[in-house]
PyMOL commands that place a pseudoatom at each C-alpha (Angstrom):
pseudoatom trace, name=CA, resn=UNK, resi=1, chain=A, elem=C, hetatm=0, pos=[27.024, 45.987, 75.275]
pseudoatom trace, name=CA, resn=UNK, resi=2, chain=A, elem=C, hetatm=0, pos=[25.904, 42.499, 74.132]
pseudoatom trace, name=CA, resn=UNK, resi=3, chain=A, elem=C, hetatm=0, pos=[25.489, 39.337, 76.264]
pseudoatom trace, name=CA, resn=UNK, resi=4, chain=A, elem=C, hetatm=0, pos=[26.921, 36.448, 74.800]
pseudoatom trace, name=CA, resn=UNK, resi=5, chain=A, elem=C, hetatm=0, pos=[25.532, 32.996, 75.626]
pseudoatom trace, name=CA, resn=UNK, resi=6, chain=A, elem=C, hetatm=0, pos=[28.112, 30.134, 75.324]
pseudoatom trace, name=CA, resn=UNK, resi=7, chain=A, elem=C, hetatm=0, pos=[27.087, 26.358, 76.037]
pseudoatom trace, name=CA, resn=UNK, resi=8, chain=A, elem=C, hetatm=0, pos=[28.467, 23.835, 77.460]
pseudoatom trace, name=CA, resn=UNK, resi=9, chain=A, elem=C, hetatm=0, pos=[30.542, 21.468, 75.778]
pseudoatom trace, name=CA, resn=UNK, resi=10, chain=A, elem=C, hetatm=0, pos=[28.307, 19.409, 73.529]
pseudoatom trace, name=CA, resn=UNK, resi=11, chain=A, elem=C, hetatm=0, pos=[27.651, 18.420, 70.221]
pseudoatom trace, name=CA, resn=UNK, resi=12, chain=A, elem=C, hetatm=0, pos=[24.962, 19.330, 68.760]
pseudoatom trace, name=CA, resn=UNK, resi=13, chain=A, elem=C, hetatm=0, pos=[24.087, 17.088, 65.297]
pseudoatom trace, name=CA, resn=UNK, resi=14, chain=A, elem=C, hetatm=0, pos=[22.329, 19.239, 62.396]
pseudoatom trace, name=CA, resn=UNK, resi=15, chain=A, elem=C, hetatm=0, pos=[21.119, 17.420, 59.209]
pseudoatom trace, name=CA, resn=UNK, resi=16, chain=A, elem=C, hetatm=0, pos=[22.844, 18.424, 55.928]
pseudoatom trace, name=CA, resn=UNK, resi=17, chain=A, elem=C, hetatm=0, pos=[21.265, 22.119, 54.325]
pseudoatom trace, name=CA, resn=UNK, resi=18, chain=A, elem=C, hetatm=0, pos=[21.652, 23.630, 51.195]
pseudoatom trace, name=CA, resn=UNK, resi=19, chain=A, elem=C, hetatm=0, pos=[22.314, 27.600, 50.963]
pseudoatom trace, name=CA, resn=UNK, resi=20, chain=A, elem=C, hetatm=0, pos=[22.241, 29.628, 48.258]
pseudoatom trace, name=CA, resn=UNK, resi=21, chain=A, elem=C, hetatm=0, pos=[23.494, 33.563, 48.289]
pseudoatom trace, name=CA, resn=UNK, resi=22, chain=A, elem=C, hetatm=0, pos=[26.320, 35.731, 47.140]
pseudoatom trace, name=CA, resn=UNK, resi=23, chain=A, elem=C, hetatm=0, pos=[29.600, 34.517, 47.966]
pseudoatom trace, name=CA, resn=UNK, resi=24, chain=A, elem=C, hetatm=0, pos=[32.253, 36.881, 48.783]
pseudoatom trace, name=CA, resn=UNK, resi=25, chain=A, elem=C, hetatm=0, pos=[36.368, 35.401, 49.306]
pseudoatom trace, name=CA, resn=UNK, resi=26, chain=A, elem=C, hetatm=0, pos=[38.178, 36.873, 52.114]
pseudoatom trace, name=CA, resn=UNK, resi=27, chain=A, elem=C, hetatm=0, pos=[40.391, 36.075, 55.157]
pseudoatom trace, name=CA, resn=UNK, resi=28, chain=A, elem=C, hetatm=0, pos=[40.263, 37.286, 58.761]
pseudoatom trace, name=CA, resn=UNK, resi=29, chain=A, elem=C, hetatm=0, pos=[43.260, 39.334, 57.412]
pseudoatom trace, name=CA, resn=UNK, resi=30, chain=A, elem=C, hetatm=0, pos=[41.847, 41.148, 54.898]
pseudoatom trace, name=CA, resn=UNK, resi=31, chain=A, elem=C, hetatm=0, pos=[38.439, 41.933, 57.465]
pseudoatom trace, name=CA, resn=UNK, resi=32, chain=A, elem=C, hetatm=0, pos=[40.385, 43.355, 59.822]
pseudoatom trace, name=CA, resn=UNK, resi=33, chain=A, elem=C, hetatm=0, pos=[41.770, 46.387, 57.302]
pseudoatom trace, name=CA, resn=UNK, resi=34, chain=A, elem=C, hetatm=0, pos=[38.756, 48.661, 56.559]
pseudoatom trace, name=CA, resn=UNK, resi=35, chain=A, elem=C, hetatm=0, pos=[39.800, 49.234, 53.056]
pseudoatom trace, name=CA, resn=UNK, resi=36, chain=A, elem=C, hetatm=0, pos=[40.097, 45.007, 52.240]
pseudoatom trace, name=CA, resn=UNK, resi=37, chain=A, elem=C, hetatm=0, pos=[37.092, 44.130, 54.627]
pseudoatom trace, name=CA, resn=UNK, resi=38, chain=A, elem=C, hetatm=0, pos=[33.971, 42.601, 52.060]
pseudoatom trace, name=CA, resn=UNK, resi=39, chain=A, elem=C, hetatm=0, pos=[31.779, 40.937, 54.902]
pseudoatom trace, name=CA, resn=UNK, resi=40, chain=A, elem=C, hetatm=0, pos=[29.629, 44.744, 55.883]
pseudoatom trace, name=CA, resn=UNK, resi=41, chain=A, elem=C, hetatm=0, pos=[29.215, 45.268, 51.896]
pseudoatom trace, name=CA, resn=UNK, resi=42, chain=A, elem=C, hetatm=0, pos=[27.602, 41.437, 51.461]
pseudoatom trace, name=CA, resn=UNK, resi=43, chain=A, elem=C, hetatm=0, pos=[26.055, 41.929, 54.108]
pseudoatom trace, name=CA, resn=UNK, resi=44, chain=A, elem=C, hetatm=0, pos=[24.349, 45.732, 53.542]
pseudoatom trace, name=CA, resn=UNK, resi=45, chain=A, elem=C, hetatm=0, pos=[23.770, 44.488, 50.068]
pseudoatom trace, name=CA, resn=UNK, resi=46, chain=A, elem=C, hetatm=0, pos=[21.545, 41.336, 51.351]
pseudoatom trace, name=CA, resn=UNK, resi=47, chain=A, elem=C, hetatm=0, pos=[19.705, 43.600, 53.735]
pseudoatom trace, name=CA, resn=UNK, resi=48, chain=A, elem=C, hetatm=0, pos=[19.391, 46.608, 51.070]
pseudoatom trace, name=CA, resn=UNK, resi=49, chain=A, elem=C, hetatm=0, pos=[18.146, 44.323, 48.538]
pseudoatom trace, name=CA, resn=UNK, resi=50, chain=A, elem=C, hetatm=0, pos=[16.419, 41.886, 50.245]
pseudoatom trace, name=CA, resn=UNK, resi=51, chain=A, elem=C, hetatm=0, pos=[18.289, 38.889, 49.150]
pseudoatom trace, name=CA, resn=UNK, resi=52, chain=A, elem=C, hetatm=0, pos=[16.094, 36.113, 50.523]
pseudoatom trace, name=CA, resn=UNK, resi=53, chain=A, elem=C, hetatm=0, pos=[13.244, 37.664, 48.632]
pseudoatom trace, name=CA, resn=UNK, resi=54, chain=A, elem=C, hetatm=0, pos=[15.698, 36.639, 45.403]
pseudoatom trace, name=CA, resn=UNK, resi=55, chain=A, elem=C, hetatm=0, pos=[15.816, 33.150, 46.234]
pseudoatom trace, name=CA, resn=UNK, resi=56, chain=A, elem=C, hetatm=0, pos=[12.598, 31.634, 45.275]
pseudoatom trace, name=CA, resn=UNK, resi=57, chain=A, elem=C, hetatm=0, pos=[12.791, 28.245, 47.206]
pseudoatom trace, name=CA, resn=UNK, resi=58, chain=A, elem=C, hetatm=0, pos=[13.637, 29.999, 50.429]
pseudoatom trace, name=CA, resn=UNK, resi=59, chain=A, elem=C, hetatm=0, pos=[12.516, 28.094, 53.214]
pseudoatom trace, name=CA, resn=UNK, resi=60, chain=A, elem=C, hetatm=0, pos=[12.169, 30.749, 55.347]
pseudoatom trace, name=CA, resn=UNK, resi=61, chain=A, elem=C, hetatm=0, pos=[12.734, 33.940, 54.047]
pseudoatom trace, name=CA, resn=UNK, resi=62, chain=A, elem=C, hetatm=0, pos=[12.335, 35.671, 57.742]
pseudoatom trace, name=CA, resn=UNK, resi=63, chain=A, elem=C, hetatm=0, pos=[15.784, 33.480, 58.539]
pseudoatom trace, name=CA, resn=UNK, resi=64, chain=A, elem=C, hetatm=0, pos=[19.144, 35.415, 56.538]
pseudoatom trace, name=CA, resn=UNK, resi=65, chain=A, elem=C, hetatm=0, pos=[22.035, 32.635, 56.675]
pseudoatom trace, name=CA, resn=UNK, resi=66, chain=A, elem=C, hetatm=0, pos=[26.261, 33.410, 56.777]
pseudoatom trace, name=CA, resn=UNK, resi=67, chain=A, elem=C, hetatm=0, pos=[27.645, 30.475, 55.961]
pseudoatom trace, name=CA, resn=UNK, resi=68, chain=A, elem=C, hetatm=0, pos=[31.991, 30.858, 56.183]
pseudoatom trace, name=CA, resn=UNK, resi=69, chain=A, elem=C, hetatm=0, pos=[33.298, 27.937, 53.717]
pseudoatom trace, name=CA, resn=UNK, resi=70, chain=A, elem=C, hetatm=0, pos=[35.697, 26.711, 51.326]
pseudoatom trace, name=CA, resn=UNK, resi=71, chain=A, elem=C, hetatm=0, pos=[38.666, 27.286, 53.994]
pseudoatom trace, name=CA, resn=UNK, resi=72, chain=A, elem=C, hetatm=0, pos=[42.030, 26.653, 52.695]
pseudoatom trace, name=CA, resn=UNK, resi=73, chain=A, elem=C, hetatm=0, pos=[43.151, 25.855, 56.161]
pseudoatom trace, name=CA, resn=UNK, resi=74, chain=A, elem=C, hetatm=0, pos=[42.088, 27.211, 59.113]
pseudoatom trace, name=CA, resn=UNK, resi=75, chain=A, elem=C, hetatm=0, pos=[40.694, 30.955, 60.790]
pseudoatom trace, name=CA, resn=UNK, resi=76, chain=A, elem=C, hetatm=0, pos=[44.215, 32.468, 59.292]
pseudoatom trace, name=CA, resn=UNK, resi=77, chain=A, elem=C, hetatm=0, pos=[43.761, 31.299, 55.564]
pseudoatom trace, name=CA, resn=UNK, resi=78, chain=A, elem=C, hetatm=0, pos=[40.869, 32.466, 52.698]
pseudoatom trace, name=CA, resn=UNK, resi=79, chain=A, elem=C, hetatm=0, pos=[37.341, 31.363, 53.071]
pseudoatom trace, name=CA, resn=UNK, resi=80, chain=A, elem=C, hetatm=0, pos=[33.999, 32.445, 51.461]
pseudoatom trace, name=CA, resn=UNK, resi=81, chain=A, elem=C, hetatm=0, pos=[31.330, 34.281, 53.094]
pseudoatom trace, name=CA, resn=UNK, resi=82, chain=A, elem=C, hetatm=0, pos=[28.150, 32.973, 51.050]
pseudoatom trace, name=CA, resn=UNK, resi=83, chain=A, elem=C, hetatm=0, pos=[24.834, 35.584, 52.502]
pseudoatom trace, name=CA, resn=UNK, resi=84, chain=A, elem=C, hetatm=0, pos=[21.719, 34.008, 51.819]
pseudoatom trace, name=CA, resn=UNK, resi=85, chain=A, elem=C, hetatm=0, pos=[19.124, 31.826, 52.901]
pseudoatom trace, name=CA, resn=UNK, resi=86, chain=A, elem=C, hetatm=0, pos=[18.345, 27.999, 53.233]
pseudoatom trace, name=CA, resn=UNK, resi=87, chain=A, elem=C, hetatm=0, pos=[16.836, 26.577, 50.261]
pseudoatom trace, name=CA, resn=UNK, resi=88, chain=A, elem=C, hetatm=0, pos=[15.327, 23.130, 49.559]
pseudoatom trace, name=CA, resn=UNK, resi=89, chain=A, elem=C, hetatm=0, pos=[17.595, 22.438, 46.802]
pseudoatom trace, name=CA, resn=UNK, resi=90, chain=A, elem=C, hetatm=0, pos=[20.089, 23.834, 44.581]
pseudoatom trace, name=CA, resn=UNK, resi=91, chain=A, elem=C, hetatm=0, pos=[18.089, 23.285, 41.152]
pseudoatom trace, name=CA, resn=UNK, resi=92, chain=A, elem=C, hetatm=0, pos=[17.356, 26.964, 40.957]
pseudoatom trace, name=CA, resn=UNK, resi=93, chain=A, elem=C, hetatm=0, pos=[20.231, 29.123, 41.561]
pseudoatom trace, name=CA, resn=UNK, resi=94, chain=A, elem=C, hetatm=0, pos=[20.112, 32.692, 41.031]
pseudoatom trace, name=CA, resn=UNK, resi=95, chain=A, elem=C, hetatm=0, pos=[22.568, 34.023, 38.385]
pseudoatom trace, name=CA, resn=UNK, resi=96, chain=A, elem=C, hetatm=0, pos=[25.068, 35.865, 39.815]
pseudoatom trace, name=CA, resn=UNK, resi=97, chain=A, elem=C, hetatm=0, pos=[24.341, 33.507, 42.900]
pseudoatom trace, name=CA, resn=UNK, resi=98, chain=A, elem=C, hetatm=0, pos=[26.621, 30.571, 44.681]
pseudoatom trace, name=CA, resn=UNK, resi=99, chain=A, elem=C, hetatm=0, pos=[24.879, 27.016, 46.167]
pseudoatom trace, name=CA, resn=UNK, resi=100, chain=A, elem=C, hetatm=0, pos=[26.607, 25.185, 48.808]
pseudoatom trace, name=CA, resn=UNK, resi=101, chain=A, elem=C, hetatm=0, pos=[25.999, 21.975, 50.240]
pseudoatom trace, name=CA, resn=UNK, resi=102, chain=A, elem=C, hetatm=0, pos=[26.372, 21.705, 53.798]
pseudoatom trace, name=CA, resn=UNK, resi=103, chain=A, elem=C, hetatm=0, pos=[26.560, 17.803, 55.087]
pseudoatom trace, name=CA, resn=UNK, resi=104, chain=A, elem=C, hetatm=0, pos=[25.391, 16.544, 58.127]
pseudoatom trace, name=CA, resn=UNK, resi=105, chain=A, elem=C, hetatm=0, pos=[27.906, 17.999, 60.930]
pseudoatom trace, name=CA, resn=UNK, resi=106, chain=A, elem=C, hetatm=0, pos=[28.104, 18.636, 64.870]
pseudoatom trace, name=CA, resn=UNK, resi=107, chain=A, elem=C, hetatm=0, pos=[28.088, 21.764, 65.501]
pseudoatom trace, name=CA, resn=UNK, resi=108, chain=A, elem=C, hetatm=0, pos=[28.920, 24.134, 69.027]
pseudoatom trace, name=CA, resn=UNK, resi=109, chain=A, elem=C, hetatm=0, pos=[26.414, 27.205, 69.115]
pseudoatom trace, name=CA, resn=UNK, resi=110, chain=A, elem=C, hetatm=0, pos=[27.083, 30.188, 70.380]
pseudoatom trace, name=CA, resn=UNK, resi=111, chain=A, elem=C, hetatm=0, pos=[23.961, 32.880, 70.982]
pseudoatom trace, name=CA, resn=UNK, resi=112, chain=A, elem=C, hetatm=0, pos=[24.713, 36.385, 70.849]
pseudoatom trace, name=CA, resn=UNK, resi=113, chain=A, elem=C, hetatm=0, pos=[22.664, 39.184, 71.983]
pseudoatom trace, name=CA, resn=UNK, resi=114, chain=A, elem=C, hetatm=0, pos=[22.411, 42.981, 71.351]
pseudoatom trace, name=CA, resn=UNK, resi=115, chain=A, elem=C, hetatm=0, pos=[23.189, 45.637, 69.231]
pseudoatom trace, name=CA, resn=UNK, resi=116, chain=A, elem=C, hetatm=0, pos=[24.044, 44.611, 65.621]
pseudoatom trace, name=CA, resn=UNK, resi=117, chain=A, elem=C, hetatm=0, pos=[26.613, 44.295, 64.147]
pseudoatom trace, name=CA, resn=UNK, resi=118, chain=A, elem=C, hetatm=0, pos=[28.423, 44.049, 67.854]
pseudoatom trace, name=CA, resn=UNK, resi=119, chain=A, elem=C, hetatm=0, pos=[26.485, 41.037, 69.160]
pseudoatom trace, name=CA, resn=UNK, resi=120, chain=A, elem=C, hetatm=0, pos=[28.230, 39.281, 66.096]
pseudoatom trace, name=CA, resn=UNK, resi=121, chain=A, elem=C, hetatm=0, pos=[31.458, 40.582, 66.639]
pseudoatom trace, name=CA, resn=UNK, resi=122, chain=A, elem=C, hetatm=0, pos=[31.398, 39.906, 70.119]
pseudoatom trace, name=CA, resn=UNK, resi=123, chain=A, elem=C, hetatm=0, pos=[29.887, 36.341, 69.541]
pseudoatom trace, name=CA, resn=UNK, resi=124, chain=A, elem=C, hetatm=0, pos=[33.036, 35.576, 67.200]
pseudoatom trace, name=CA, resn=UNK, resi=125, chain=A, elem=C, hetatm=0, pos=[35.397, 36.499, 69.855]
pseudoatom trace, name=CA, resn=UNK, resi=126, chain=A, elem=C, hetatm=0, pos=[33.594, 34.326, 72.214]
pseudoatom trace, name=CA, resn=UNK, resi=127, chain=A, elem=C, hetatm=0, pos=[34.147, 31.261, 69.411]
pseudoatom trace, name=CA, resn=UNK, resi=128, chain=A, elem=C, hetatm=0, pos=[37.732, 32.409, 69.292]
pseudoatom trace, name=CA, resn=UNK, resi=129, chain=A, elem=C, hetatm=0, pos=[38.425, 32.214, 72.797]
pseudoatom trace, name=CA, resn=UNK, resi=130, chain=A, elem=C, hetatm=0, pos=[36.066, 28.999, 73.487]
pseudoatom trace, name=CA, resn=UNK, resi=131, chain=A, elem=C, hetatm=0, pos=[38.091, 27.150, 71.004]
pseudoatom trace, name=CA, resn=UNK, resi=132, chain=A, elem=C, hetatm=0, pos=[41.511, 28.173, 72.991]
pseudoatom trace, name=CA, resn=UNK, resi=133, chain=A, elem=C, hetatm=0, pos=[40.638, 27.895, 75.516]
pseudoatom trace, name=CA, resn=UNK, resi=134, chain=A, elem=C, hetatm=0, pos=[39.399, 24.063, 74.789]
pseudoatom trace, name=CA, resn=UNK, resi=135, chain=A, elem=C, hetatm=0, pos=[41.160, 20.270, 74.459]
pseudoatom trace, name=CA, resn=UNK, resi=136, chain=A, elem=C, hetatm=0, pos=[38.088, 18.539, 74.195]
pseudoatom trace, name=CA, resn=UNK, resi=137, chain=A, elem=C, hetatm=0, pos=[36.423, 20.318, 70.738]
pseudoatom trace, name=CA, resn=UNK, resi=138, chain=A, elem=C, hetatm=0, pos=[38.296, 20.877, 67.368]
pseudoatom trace, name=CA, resn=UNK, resi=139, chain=A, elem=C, hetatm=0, pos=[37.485, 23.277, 64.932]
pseudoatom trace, name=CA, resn=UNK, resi=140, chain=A, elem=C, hetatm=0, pos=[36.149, 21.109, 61.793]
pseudoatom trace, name=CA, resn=UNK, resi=141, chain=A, elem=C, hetatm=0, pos=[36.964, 24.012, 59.272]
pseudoatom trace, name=CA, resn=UNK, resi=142, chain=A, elem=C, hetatm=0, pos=[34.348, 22.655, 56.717]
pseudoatom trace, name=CA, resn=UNK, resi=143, chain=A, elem=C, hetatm=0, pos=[31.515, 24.911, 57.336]
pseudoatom trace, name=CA, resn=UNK, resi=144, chain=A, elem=C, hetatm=0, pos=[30.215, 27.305, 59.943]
pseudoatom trace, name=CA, resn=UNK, resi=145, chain=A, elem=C, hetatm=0, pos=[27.117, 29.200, 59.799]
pseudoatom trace, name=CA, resn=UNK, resi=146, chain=A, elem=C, hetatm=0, pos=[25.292, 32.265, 61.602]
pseudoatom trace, name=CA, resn=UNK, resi=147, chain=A, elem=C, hetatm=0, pos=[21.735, 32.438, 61.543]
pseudoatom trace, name=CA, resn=UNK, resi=148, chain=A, elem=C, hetatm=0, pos=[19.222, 35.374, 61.758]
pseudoatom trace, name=CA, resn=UNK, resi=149, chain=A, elem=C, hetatm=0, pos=[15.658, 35.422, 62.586]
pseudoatom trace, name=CA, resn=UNK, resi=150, chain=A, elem=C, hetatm=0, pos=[14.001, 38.808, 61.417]
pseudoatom trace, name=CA, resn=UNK, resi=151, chain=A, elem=C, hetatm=0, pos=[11.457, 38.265, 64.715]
pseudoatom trace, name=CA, resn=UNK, resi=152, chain=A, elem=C, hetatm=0, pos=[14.679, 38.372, 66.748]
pseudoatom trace, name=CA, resn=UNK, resi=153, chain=A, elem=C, hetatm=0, pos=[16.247, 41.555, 65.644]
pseudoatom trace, name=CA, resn=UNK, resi=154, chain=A, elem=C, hetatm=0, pos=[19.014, 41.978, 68.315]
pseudoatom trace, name=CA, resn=UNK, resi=155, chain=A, elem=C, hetatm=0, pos=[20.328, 37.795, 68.392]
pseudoatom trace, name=CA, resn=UNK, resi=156, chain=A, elem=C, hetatm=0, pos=[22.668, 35.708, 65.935]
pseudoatom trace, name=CA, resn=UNK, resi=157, chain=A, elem=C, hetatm=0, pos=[22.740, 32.382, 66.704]
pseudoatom trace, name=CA, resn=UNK, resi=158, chain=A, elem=C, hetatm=0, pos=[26.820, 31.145, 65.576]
pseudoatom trace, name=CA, resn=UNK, resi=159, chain=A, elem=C, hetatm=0, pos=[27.158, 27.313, 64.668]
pseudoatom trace, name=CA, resn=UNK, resi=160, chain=A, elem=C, hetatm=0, pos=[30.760, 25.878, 64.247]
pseudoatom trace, name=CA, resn=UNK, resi=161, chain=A, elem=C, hetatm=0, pos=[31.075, 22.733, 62.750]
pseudoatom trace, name=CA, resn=UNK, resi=162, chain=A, elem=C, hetatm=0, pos=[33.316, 20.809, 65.327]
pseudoatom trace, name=CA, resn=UNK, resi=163, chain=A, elem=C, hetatm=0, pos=[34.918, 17.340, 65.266]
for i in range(1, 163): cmd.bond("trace and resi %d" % i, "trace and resi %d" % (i + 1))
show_as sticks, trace
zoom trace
């Protein structure tokens, strides 16, 4: 069972971040059939192939970024999963590769710990519930990343983009 870590209300202001990875399009929908669900075959792909090891102006290749964008609307329309890693720009994109600019944005993390891919899956239905649970902090919908740090095998760090 994995322990999830949720913080108190606050904002927490990143600086804008490029990503570059494969970009997969898919709704919350389609992820919940087994048959329509593309977010475990990105994400077996990245780790069987060692995506960040693709990217060649990685800024941390130990660090293997989800970023969930281009949402038509909300957590019940399309999106794109994009599995890479932070670069330093988007001059050098990988065929067969997407870039995304991510702006400056406040952000709500949520830490998840324990068994992969549960800790995730756990950590989203913390975000799920935080958010309904909630007056004060509005989904932004623009982009919302999870990081993971190869030293920390067993945590996800989830950052929604709030306004």
């Amino acid at each position: 069972m994995s322990e999830i870590v949720i913080p108190e209300p606050r904002f927490v202001s990143l600086y804008g971040m490029y990503i570059v990875g494969w970009e997969v399009r898919t709704s919350n929908r389609d992820e919940a059939d087994p048959k329509k669900a593309k977010i475990p075959g990105v994400w077996e792909r990245a780790r069987e192939e060692e995506i960040a090891g693709q990217i060649s102006n990685a800024k941390d290749p130990d660090v293997l970024i989800g970023a969930y964008t281009r949402y038509l609307s909300d957590d019940q329309g399309p999106y794109s999963l994009i599995v890479g890693a932070e670069v330093t720009d988007l001059d050098d994109v990988p065929k067969g590769m997407s870039g995304i600019t991510v702006l400056a944005q406040e952000y709500v993390v949520f830490t998840a710990n324990g068994e992969m891919p549960q800790a995730v899956m756990d950590g989203w239905a913390a975000v799920w519930k935080y958010f309904s649970e909630t007056t004060a902090l509005t989904r932004a919908f623009t982009t919302d990343f999870e990081k993971y740090d190869s030293s920390k095998p067993n945590e996800v760090k989830i950052h929604v983009a709030v306004r």
